[in-house]
GUGU-486146 format. One line per 4 residues: for each residue z, x, y of N, C-alpha, C. Coordinates in steps of 0.001 Angstrom, whole numbers, plus 500000, padded with zeros to 6 digits. Each point is the difference from the previous one (the first is absolute). Layout:
residues N
Z:X:Y:Z:X:Y:Z:X:Y; ...
***
This chain:
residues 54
307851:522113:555433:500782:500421:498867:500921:501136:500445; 501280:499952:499481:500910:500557:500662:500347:501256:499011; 499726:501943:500482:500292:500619:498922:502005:500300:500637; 500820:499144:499618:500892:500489:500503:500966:500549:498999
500073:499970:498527:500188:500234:498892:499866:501798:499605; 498716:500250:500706:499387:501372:500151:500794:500651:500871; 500485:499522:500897:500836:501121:501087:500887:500579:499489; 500860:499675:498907:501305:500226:499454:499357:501140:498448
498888:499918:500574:499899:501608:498277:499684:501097:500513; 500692:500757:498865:500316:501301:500418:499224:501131:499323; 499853:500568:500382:499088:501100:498325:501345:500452:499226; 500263:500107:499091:501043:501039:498621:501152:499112:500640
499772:498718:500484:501161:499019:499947:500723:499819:498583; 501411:499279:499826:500181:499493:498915:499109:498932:498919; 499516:499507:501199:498536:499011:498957:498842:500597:499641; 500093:501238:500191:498677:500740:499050:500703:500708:498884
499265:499840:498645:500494:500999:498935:499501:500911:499864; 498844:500546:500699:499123:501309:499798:501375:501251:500140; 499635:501208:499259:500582:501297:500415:499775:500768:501099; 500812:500012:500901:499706:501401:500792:500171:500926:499825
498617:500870:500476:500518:501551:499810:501108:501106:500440; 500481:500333:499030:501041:500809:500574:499704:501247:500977; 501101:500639:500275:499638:501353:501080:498980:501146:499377; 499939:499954:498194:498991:501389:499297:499148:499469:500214
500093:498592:499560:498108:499647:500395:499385:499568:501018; 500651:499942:500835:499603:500588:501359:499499:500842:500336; 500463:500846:499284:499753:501392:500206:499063:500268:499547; 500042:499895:498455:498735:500569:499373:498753:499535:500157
500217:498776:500715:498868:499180:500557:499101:500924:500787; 500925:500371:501023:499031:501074:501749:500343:501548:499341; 500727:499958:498939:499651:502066:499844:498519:500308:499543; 499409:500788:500581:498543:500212:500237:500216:501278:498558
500794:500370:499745:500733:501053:498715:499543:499233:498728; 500531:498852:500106:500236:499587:498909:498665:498977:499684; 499384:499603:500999:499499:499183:499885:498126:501162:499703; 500292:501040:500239:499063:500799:499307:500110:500457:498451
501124:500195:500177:500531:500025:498232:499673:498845:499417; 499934:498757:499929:499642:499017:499567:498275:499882:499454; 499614:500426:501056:498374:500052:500453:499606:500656:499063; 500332:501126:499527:499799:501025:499214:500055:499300:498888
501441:500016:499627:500225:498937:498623:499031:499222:499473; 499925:499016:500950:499420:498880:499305:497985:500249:499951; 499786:501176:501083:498759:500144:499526:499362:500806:498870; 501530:500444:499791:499558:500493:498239:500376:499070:498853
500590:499487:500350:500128:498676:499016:498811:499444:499682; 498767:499281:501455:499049:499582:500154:498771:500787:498727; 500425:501323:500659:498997:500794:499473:499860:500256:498407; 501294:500222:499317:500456:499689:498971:499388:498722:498932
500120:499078:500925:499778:498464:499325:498464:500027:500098; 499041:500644:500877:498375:499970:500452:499552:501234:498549; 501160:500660:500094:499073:501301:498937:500222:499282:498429; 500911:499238:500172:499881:499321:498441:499111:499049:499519
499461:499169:500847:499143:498805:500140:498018:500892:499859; 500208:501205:500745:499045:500535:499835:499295:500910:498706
***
């Protein structure tokens, strides 16, 4: 069986419709800044939603 169909794809070719990420989220992806700020956030969110249930 011949994959020769496969040689010709590309990743974020024109035949994929997915979004790529732009250059911020790139960024904000590997900032170790931001990505602690987040951490924070959302573990008070967590905590928030646990103290109501309790």
């Amino acid at each position: 069986m011949s994959k020769y169909g496969e040689k010709n794809i590309r990743a974020y070719g024109n035949n994929f419709t997915t979004m790529t990420p732009g250059p911020v989220a790139k960024w904000l992806r590997t900032c170790l800044i931001f990505q602690a700020i987040r951490f924070v956030i959302i573990n008070i969110k967590m905590l928030v939603v646990v103290s109501k249930s309790h």
